[in-house]
N, C-alpha and C positions, 0 to 999 in steps of 0.2 A: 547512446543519444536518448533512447526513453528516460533510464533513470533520470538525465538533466534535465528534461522535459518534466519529468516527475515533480521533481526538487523546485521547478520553478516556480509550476502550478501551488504546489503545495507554501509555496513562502507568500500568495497571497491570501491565507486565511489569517482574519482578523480585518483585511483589507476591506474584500468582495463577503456578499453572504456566504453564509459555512454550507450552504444546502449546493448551491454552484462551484464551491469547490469539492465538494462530496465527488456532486453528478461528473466534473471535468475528470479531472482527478482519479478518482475510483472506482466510480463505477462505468468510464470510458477510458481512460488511461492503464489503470491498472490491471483491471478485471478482462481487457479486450487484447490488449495489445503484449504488456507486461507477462502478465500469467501465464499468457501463451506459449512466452521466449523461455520463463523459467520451468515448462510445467516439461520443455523440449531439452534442457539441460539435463543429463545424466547424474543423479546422486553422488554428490561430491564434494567437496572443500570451495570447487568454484562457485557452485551452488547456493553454498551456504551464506559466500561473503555477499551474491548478489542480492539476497533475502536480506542479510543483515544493512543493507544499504537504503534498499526498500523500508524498511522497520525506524532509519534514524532518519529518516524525510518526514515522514509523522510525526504533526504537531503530539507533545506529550500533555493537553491540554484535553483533546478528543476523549481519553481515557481515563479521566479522575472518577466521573459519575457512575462508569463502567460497574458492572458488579464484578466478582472475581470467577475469573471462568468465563467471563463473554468477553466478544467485539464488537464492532461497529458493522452494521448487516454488510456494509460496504466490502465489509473483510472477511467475509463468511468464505469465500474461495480460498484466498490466500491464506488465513489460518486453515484451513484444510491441508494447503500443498506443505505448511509449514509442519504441521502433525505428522505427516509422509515420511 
């Protein structure tokens, strides 16, 4: 139910300011609640695909200006647990 939660917050960027979808979104959705569940899953295939679920709800938009090698601060945890 988070990830849908996830997904849904995240389909109103473009809508709503990008700065309230960050804050909803990422840095209260993902970073709080999210993280938590994935950080408590055991290294694994299920793991993976929940990450990878996470990664395709992200506008591909956020990421152009990106340099290579960085994220968005928002994603500073989550590319961490993804490094892991």
């Amino acid at each position: 139910s988070l990830m849908q939660l996830l997904s849904n917050i995240l389909l109103w960027d473009g809508i709503v300011q990008e700065d309230t979808v960050y804050d909803l979104g990422l840095s209260k959705l993902l970073n709080r609640y999210l993280l938590l569940n994935l950080l408590n899953i055991p290294p694994g295939p299920d793991n993976v695909e929940k990450c990878k679920k996470v990664v395709a709800c992200l506008p591909e938009r956020w990421f152009q200006d990106l340099k290579s090698g960085s994220t968005l601060p928002q994603l500073t945890n989550f590319s961490q647990h993804l490094l892991q």
